[in-house]
C-alpha positions as a printed Julia matrix, in Angstrom:
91×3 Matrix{Float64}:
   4.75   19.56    4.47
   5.06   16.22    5.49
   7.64   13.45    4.92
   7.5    11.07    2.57
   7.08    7.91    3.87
   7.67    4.32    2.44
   4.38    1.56    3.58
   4.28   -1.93    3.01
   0.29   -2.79    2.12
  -1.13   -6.13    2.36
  -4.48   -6.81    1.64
  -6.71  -10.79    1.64
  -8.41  -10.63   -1.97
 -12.03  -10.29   -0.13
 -10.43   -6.62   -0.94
 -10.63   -6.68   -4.63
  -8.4    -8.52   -7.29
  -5.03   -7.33   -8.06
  -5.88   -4.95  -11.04
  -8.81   -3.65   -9.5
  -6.15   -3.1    -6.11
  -3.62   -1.01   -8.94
  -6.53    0.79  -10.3
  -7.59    2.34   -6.95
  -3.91    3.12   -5.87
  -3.82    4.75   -9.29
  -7.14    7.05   -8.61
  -5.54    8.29   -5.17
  -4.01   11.37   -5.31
  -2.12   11.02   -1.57
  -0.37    7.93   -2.95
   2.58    9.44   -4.49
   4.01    6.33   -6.19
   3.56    2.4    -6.07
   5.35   -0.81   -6.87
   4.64   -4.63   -6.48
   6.56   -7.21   -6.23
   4.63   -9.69   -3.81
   1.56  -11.35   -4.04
  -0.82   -9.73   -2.5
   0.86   -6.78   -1.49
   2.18   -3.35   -2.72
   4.8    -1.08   -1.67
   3.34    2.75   -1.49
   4.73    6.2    -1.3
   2.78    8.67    0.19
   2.81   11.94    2.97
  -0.15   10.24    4.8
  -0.85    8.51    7.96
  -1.46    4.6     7.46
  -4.72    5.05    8.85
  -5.74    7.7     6.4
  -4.53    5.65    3.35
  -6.56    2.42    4.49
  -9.4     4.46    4.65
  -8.58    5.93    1.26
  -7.99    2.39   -0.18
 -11.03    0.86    1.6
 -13.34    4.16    0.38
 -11.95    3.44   -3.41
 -12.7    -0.47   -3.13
 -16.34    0.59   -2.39
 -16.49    0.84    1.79
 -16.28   -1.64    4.55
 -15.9    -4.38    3.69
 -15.36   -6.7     6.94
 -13.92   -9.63    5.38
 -11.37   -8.21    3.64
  -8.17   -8.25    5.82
  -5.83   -5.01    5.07
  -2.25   -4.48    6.42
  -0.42   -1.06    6.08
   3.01   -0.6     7.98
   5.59    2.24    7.28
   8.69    0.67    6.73
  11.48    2.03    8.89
  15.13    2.13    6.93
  17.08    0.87    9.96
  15.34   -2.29   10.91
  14.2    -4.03    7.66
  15.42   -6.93    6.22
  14.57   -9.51    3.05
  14.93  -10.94   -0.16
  13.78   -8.94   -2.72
  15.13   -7.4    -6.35
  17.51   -4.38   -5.96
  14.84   -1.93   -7.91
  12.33   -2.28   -4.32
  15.12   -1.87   -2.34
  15.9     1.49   -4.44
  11.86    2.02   -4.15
């Protein structure tokens, strides 16, 4: 089994609007757990390769959408830094 892994997703709102965003992370079963706390972005939970959970996303928001701009980055625990409440640090 894989590790879990912690990704920061960003996404331009050609992608969809921020409830329709929650809804899809909500349908995908690889996506273990999610929490916001920036605009236009999500933190995610999940066992999967970034590249399999952008095609996941992308899939769920109806396919290929060139104009929307998506951003998915595993988020390493020894070289992070930021401003942000202590519950997404906990995340």
């Amino acid at each position: 089994m894989a590790d879990r892994r912690v990704y920061l997703f960003s996404y331009s709102s050609a992608l969809g609007t921020r409830e329709q965003i929650k809804e899809c992370l909500d349908e995908i079963p690889a996506i273990e757990s999610w929490r916001t706390e920036l605009p236009n972005a999500f933190f995610l939970i999940s066992q999967v390769a970034a590249n399999t959970l952008t095609d996941l996303i992308v899939k769920c928001r109806g396919g290929n959408d060139r104009n929307a701009s998506i951003l998915i980055t595993e988020i390493v625990a020894d070289n992070l830094q930021g401003y942000l409440t202590p519950e997404s640090w906990r995340f």
